[in-house]
C-alpha positions in Angstrom: 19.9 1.5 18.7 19.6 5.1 20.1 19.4 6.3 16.8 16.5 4.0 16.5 14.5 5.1 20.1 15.3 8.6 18.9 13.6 8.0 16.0 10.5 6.6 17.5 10.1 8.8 20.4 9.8 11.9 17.8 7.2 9.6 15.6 5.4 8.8 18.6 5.4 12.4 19.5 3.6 13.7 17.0 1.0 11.0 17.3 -2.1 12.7 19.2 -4.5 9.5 18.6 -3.9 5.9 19.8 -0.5 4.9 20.7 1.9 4.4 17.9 5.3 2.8 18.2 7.8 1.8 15.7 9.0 -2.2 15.9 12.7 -3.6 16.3 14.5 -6.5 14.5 12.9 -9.3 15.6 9.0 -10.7 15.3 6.7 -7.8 17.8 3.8 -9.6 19.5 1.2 -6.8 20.4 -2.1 -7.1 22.4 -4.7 -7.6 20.1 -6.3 -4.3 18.6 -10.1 -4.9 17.1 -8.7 -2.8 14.5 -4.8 -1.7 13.5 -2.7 -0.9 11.0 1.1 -1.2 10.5 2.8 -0.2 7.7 5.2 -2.3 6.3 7.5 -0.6 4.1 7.4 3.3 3.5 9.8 3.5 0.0 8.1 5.3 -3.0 9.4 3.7 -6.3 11.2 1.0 -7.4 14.7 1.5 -6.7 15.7 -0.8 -3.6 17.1 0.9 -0.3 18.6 -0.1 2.7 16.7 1.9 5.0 13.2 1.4 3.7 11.4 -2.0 2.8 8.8 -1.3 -0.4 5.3 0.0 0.0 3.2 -2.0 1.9 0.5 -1.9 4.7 -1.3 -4.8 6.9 -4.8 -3.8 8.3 -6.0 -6.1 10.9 -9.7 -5.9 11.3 -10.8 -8.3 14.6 -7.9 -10.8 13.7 -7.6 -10.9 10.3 -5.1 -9.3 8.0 -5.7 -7.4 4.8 -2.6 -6.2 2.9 -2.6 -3.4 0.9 0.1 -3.4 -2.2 3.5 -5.9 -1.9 6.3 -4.1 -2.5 9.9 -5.3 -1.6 10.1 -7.1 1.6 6.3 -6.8 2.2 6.5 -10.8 3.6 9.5 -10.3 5.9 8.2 -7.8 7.1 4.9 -9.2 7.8 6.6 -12.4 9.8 8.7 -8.9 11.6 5.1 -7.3 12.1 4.6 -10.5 14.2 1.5 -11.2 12.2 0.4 -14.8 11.5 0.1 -15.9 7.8 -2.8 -18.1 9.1 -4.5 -14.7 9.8 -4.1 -13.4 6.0 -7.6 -13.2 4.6 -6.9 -10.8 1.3 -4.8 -8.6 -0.4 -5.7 -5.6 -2.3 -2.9 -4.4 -5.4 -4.0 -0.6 -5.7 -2.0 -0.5 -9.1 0.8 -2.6 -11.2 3.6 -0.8 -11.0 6.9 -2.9 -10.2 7.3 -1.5 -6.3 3.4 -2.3 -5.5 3.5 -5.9 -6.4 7.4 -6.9 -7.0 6.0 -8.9 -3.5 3.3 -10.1 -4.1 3.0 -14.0 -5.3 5.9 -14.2 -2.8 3.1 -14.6 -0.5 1.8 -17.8 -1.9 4.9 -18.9 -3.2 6.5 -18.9 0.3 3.5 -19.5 2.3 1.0 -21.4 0.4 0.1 -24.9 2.2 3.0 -24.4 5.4 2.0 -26.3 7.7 3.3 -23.4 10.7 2.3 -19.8 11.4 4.6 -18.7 8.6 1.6 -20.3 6.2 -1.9 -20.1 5.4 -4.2 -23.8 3.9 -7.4 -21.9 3.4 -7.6 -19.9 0.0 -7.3 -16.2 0.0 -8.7 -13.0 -1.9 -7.1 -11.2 -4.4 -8.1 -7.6 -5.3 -6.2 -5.7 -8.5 -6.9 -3.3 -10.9 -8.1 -5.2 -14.2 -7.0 -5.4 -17.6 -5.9 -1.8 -19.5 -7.4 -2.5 -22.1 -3.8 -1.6 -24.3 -1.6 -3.1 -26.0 2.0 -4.7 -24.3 5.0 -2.6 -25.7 7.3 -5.6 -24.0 8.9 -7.0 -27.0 8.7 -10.2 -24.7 4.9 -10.2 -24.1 3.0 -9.0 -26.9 -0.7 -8.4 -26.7 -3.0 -6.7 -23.9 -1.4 -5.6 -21.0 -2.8 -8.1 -18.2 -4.6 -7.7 -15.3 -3.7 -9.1 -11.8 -6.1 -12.7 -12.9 -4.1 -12.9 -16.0 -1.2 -11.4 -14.2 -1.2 -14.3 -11.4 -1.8 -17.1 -14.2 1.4 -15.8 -15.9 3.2 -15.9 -12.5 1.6 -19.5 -11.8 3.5 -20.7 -15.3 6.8 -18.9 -14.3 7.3 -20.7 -11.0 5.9 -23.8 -11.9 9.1 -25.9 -11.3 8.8 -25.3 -7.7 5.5 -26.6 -6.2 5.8 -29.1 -9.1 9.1 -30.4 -7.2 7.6 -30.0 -3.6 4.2 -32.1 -4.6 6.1 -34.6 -6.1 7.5 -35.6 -3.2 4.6 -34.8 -0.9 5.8 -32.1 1.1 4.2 -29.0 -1.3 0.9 -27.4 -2.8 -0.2 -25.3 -6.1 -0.1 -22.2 -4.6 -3.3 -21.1 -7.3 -5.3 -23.1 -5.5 -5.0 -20.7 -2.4 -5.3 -17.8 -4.4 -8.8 -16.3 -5.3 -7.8 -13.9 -7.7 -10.5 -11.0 -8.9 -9.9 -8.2 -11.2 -11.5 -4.9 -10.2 -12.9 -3.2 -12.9 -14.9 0.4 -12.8 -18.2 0.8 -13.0 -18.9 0.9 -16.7 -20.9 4.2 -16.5 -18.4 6.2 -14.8 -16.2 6.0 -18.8 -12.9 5.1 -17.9 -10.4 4.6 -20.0 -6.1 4.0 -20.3 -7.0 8.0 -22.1 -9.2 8.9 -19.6 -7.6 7.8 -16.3 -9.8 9.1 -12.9 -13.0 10.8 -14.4 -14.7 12.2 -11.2 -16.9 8.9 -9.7 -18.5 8.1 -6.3 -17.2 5.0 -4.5 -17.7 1.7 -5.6 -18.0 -1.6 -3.6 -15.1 -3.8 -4.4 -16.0 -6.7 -1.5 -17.7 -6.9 2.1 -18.0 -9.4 4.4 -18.8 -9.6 8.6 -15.8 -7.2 9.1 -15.3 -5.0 6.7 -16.8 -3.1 3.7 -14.1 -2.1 1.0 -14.4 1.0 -1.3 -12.6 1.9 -4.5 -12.2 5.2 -6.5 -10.0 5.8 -9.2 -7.1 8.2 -9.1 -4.5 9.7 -11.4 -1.1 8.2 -11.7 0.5 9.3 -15.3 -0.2 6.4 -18.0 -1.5 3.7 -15.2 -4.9 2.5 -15.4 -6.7 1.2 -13.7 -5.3 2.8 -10.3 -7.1 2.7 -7.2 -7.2 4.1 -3.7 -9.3 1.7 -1.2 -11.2 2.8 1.7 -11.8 0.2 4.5 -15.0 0.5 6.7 -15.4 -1.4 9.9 -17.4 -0.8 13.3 -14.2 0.2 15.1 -13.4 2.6 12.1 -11.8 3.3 8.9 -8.5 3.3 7.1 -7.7 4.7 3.4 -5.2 3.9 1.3 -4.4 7.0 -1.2 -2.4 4.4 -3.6 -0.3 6.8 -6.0 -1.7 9.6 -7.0 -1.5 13.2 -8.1 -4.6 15.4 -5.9 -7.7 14.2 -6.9 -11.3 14.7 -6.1 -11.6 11.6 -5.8 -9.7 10.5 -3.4 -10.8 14.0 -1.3 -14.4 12.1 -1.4 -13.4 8.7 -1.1 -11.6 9.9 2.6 -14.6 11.7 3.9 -14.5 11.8 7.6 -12.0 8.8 7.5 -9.8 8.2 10.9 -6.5 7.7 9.1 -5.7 8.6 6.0 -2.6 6.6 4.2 -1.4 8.5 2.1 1.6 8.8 -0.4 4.4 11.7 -0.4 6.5 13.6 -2.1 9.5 16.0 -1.8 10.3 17.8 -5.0 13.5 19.4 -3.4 14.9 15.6 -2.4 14.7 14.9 -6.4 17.1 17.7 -7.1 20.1 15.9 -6.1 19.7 12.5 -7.4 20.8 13.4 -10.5 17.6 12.3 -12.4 17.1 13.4 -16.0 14.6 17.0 -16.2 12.4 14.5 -18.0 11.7 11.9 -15.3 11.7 14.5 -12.6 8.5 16.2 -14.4 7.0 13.0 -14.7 7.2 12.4 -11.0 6.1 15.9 -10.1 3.1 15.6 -12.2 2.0 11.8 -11.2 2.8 12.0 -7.4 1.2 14.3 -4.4 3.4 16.9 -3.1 3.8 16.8 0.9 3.3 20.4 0.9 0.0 19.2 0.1 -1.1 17.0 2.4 -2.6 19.1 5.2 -4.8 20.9 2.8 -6.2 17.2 1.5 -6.4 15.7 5.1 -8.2 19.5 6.0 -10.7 18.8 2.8 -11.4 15.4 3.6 -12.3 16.0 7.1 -9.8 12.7 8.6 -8.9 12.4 11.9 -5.1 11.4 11.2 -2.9 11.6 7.9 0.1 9.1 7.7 2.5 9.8 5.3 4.1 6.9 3.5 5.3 6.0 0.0 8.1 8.7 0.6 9.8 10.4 -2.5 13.0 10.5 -2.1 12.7 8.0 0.4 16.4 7.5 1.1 17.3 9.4 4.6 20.3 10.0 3.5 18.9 12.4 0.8 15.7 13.6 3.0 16.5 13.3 6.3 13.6 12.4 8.9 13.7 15.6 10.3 13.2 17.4 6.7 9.9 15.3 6.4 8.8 15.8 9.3 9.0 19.7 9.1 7.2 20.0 5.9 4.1 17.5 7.1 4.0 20.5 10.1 4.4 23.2 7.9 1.6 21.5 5.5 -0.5 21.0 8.7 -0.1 24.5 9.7 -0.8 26.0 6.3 -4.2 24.3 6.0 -5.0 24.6 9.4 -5.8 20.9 9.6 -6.9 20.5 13.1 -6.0 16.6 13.2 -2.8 14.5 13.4 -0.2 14.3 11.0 2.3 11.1 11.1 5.5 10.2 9.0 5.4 6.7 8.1 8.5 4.4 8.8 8.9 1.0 8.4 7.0 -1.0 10.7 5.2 1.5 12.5 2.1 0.3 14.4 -0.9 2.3 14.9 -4.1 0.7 16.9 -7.1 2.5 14.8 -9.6 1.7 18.0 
């Protein structure tokens, strides 16, 4: 426990905008912000830990929640967010690797049609990257890679016995009938391709409604395509979501003038002693942004506040708190980037405005 208020005072510390607090075990019931964001796990990759939940974010916009990516845990710790399920209005998959969506028809599975809180009757949004346009190498699934539609549908088949059991005794519902699933695709001009990744491209409107106006660019992650990072506008502010990325002039654009900037980090020493083959440790260098880096992206972009999530090695026990927390400084200092720069932890809460 004091490990724990130790931790959070020296978050909280280095936290020069609105107040930002990390939560304990149990459900945390905040006052309502018109717009806030809590991140819900802060692990990069797919590898389960005990000290971080999988990479996930909840953005409440004047009561309702948009989450951003599912990774493992993400709907524990939503019910440990103290958000309501009945709040959920969309989620939004910025790409489909395993730790950004291992989560994510949990949420309908678990939730669809509960009759409490802990679910939500009216249908909502889906946002993923669409189809690849390449072929499946899974020996198990031949043909085009799927999108998050096609993707879903498969998922629907999977767990069919469930909500087939539950409705045939009256106590369940098909959770695809809560879902509205919609593949986000590039704007065919911009010539993007699974060989040509994250051309340089202004940002597109992916959905908008009374609250908020969502934003897409493409950014480069390795082989993964389409991969997004989201921008969401509202009258009390905005919030992007880097996704994982490499730098990219994209995202510098996309993040123009933002107040927070979520985005991912890396620490290339913390690989070292992991014992990872030279191989994957290159490929993680070159598909993932350096925190080194970050103050000189948050100083290009012109944001108000960078928050560091999505951490690489993400294990404390291999990059303590204190390491991360150093090098975000030291990037800060280096780029003399004039705003705040946060380190993410599990369910950290930051009221936006």
């Amino acid at each position: 426990m004091l490990a724990g208020i130790a931790a959070t005072a020296a978050v909280a510390a280095q936290w020069t905008g609105p107040q930002a607090a990390a939560a304990g075990t149990g459900p945390v019931r905040r006052p309502a912000a018109p717009l806030a964001l809590t991140l819900l796990g802060t692990n990069g990759g797919p590898p389960p830990l005990a000290a971080r939940y999988g990479v996930s974010s909840a953005l409440v916009v004047n009561g309702r929640t948009y989450v951003v990516d599912c990774g493992r845990g993400a709907v524990s710790q939503y019910m440990r967010a103290g958000l309501s399920m009945t709040s959920l209005a969309a989620i939004f998959l910025t790409h489909l690797h395993a730790d950004h969506i291992v989560d994510y028809y949990a949420f309908p599975m678990l939730s669809a049609g509960a009759s409490t809180d802990a679910g939500f009757r009216s249908p909502i949004d889906v946002y993923g990257p669409g189809p690849a346009g390449i072929e499946s190498t899974v020996a198990s699934a031949p043909g085009q890679v799927p999108g998050t539609v096609e993707m879903t549908k498969s998922a629907g088949r999977a767990y069919a016995a469930s909500p087939t059991f539950f409705m045939s005794e009256h106590t369940g519902t098909d959770p695809a009938t809560l879902l509205r699933v919609h593949d986000v695709l590039p704007p065919a001009g911009v010539g993007a391709s699974a060989t040509h990744t994250a051309p340089r491209m202004t940002p597109f409107i992916v959905m908008e409604n009374d609250d908020v106006r969502v934003t897409a660019v493409l950014v480069p992650h390795g082989a993964v395509f389409p991969a997004y990072a989201y921008r969401f506008d509202t009258d009390h502010g905005s919030v992007v979501f880097s996704g994982d990325t490499s730098p990219a002039p994209n995202l510098v654009a996309l993040a123009r003038h933002a107040d927070v900037l979520v985005h991912e980090a890396l620490y290339p020493d913390g690989l070292a002693s992991l014992g990872l083959p030279q191989a994957l440790i290159d490929h993680i260098l070159a598909t993932h942004t350096d925190v080194a880096d970050l103050g000189r992206i948050a100083a290009e972009a012109d944001v108000k506040t960078l928050v560091a999530t999505h951490l690489s090695p993400g294990d404390p026990g291999v990059v303590p708190e204190a390491v991360w927390r150093r090098q975000l400084r030291d990037s800060k200092r280096r780029a003399a980037f004039a705003g705040a720069m946060l380190l993410g932890d599990d369910l950290l809460h930051i009221p936006v405005r």
